[in-house]
C-alpha positions as CSV (number, residue, x, y, z in Angstrom):
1,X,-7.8,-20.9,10.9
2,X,-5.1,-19.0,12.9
3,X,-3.3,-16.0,11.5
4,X,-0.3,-17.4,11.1
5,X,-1.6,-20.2,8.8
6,X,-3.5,-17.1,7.0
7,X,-0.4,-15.9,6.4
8,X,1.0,-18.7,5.2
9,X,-1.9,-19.1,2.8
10,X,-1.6,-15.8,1.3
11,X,2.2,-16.3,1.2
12,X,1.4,-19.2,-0.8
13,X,1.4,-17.8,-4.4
14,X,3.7,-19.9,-6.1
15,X,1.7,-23.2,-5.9
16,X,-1.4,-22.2,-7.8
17,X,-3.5,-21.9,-4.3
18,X,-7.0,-20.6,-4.3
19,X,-8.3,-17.1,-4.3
20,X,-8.9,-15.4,-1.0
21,X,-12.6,-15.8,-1.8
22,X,-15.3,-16.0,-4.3
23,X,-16.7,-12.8,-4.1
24,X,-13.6,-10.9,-2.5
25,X,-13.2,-9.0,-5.4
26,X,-17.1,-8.0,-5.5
27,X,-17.5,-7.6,-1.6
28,X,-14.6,-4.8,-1.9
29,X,-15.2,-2.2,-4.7
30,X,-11.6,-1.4,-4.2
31,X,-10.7,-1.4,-7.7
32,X,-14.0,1.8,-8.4
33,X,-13.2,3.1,-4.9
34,X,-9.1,3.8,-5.9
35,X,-10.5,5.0,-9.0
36,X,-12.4,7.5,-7.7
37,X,-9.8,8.9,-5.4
38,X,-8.2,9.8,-8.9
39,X,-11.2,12.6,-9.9
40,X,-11.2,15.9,-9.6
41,X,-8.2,19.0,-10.4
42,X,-7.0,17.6,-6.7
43,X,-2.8,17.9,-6.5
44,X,-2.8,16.5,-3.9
45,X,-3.1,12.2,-3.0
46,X,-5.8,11.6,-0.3
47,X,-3.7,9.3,1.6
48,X,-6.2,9.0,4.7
49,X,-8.6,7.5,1.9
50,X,-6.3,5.3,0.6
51,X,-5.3,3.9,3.6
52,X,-9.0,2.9,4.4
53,X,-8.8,1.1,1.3
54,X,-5.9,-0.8,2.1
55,X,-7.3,-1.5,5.7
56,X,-10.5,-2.8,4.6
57,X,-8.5,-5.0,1.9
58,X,-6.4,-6.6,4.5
59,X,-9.5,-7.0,7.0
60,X,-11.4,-8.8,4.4
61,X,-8.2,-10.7,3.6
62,X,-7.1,-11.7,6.7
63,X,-9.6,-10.4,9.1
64,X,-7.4,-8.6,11.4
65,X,-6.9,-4.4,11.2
66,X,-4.7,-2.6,13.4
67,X,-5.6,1.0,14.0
68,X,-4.1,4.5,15.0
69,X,-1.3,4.1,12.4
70,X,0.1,7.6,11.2
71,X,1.7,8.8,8.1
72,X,4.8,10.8,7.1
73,X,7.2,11.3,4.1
74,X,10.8,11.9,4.4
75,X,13.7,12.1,1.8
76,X,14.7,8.1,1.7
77,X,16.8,6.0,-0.3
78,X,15.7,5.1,-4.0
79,X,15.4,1.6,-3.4
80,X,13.4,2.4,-0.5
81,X,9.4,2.4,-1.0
82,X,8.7,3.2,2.6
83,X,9.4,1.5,6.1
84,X,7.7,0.8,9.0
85,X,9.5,0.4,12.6
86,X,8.9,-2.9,14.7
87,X,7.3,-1.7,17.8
88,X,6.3,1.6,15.9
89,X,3.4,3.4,15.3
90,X,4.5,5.8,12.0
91,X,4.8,4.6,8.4
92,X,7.3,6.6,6.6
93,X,7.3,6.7,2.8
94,X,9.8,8.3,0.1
95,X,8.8,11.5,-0.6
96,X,11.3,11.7,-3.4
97,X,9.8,8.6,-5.3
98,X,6.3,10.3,-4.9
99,X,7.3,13.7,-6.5
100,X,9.3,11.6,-8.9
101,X,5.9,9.8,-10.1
102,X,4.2,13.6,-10.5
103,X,7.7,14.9,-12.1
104,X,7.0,12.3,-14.5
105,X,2.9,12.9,-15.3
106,X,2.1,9.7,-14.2
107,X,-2.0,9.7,-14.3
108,X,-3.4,9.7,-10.5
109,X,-4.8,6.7,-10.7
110,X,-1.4,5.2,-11.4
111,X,-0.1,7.0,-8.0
112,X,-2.4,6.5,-6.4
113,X,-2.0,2.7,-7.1
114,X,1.7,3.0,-5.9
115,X,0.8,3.9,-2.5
116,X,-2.3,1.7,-1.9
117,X,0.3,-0.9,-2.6
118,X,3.4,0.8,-0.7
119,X,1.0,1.5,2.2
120,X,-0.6,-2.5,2.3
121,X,3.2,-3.9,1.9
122,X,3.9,-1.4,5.4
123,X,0.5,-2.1,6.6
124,X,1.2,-5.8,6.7
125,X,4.8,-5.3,8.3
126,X,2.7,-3.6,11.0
127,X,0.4,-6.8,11.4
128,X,3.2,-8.9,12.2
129,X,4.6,-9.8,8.5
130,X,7.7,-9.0,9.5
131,X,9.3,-11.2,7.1
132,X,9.8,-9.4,3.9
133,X,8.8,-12.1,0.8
134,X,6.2,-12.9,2.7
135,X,4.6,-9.3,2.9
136,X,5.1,-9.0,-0.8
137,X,3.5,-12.0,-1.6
138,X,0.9,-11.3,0.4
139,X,0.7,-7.7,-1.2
140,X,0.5,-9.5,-4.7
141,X,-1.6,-12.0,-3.6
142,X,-4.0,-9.6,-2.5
143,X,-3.7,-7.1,-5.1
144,X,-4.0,-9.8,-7.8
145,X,-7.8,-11.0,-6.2
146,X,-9.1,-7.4,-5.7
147,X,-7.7,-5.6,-9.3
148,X,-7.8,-7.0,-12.6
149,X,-4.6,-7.4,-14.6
150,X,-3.6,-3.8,-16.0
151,X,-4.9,-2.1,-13.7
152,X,-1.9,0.0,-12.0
153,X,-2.1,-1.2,-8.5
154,X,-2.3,-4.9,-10.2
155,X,1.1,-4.4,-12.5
156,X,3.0,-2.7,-9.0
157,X,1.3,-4.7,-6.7
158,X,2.4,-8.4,-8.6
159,X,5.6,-7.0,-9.2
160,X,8.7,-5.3,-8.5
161,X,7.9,-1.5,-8.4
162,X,11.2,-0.5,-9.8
163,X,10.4,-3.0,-12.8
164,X,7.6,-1.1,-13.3
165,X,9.0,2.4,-12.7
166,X,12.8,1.7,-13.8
167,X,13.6,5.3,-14.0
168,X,12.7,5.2,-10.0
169,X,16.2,4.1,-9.3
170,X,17.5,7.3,-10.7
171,X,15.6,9.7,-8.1
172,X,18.4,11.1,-6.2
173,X,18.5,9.3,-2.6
174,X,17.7,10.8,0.5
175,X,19.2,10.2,4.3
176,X,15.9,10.5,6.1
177,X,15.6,14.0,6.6
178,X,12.9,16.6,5.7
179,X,10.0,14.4,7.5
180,X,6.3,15.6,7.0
181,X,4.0,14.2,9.0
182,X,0.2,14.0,7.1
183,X,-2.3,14.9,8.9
184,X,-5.8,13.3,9.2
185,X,-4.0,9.5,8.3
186,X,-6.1,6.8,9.4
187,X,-8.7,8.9,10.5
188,X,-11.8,6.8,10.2
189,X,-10.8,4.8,13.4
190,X,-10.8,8.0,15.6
191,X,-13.8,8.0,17.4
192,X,-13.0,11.5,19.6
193,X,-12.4,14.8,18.5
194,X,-8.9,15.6,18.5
C-alpha cells in the first residue's frame, strides 16, 4: 500500500473502517509511556520525549518518520494550536495556550496529552498531510487506536480542542512574537554530538 492510500485510510474515519492494527495499541505502550512523562515535581513538559512518542505513533501508523524537526513556542493566536511551514523545518506552538493549561491546574498528564496531540496534528502536516481534515482525522484516528476513551489525549485527540478546553478561546492572542526555541527536540534521531 502506498502512502497516499494510507492516508486515505486513516482519513477514513467516518465509515466505520478498521483499526490501524490488532495489536497497535499493545505494540506502542504510548498510553503508560505519556503517563509516565507526567511523574515527578517536573514544571517543566519534556517535549523532546513527547515528540518520540508521537514519531513512533505515526511510524507504526503509517510507517514513514521524518527526522530533524525542531521546536519553538511563540505568542499565537487563540484559535491557533501550532503551525508548521510547507518547506520548513520548525514546529511552532502557542505558548499562550500552554501557560493557559498550567494557569488553569490542569493535571500533566492532561498537558501533556495536548501537545502529543498538537505535535502529531503538526507532525503529520510535516509528512505531507497538508490538507487540514485530513491531518485531524488522521490525528483522531490515531489517537483513538492507541488511548482508550477518557484518557486526555483520547477526548483532545477525537475532538475539537477548544470543545475540550472552551475557556482556550479567551487566552489573549498573540502576533507571533516572543519565539523560544526548545532545545534538545527530536533528539533521539541525532546520531553526532552537537
Amino acid at each position: 500500500m502506498n502512502f497516499l492510500s494510507q492516508i486515505e485510510e486513516l482519513a477514513d474515519v467516518g465509515r466505520g473502517s478498521a483499526p490501524l492494527g490488532p495489536s497497535a495499541r499493545n505494540s506502542m505502550d504510548i498510553p503508560s509511556n505519556l503517563s509516565r512523562l507526567s511523574g515527578g515535581n517536573s514544571s517543566g513538559t519534556d517535549y523532546n520525549s513527547i515528540f518520540s512518542l508521537v514519531r513512533k505513533a505515526v511510524k507504526t501508523a503509517l510507517g514513514k518518520e521524518r527526522v530533524g524537526l525542531g521546536l519553538a513556542l511563540a505568542d499565537l493566536p487563540s484559535q491557533l494550536g501550532a503551525f508548521w511551514e510547507v518547506g520548513g523545518n520548525y514546529i511552532v506552538m502557542n505558548k499562550n495556550i500552554l501557560d493557559a493549561l498550567r494557569y488553569a491546574n490542569r493535571p500533566k498528564e492532561e498537558i501533556n496529552s495536548f501537545v502529543f496531540v498538537i505535535l502529531m496534528h503538526e507532525y503529520l502536516h510535516s509528512l505531507g498531510v497538508l490538507d487540514e481534515y485530513k491531518a485531524r482525522t488522521m490525528t483522531a484516528r490515531i489517537c483513538a487506536t492507541i488511548f482508550e476513551e477518557g484518557h486526555p489525549a483520547y477526548e483532545i485527540g477525537t475532538r475539537d480542542p477548544w470543545q475540550v478546553y472552551p475557556f482556550l478561546l479567551q487566552v489573549p492572542s498573540g502576533n507571533g512574537e516572543n519565539l523560544k526555541i526548545i532545545g534538545n527536540f527530536d533528539s533521539d534521531t541525532v546520531s553526532y554530538i552537537m
